[in-house]
C-alpha positions in Angstrom: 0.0 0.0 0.0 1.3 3.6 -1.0 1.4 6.1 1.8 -0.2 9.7 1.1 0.7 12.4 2.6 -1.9 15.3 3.0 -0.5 18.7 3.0 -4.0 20.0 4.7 -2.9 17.6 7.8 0.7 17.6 8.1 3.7 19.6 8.3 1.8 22.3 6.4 2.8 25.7 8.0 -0.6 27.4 6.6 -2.6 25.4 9.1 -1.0 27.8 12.0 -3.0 31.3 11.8 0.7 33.0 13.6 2.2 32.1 10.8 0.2 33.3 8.2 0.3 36.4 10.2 4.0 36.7 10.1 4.2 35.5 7.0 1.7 38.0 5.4 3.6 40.9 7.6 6.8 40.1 6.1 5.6 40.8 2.9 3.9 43.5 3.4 0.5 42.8 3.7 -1.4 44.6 5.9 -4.7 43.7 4.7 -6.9 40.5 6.3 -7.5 37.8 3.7 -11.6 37.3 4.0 -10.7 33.4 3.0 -8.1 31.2 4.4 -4.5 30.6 2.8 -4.6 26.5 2.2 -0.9 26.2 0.8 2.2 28.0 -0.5 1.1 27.4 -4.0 -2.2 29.3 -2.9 -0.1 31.8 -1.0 1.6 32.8 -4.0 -1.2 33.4 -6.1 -2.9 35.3 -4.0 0.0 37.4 -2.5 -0.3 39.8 -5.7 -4.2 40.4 -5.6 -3.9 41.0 -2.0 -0.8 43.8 -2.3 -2.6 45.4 -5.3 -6.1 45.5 -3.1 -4.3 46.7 -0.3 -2.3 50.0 -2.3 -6.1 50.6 -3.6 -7.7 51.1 -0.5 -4.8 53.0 0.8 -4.8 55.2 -2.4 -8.3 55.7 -1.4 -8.1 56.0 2.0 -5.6 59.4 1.5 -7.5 60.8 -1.6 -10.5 60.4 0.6 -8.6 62.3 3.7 -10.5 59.5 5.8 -9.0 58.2 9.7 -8.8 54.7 9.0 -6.2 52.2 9.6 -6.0 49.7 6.5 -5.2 46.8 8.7 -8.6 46.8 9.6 -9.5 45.8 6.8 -11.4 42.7 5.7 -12.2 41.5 2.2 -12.4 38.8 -0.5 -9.9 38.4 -3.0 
């Protein structure tokens, strides 16, 4: 019998929220992801959408003069 290995269940660092955390801080993001990060592979191809979302709503948030913080905010990518 082969053995299987499931990513979802094992040494998969994406199943620890701190790490996404860091992970997302490290690059930049100061956004929160509305969905959860599964994987690397998934990490990677949403990275870009999520860096590009986040320099809207700034862009936004000084053209608008408004008080908000962008880490608060939540959305789907």
């Amino acid at each position: 019998m082969k053995s299987m290995k499931l990513d979802v269940l094992d040494d998969n660092p994406f199943n620890d929220p701190k790490y996404v955390k860091n992970r997302l801080k490290d690059d930049g993001v100061r956004i929160k992801p509305h969905r959860d990060i599964v994987d690397e592979e998934d990490y990677q191809e949403m990275l870009p959408g999520l860096l590009s979302e986040q320099a809207m709503i700034e862009k936004f948030i000084k053209d608008n003069n408004l008080d908000v913080d962008v880490s608060e905010i939540s959305f789907r990518v």
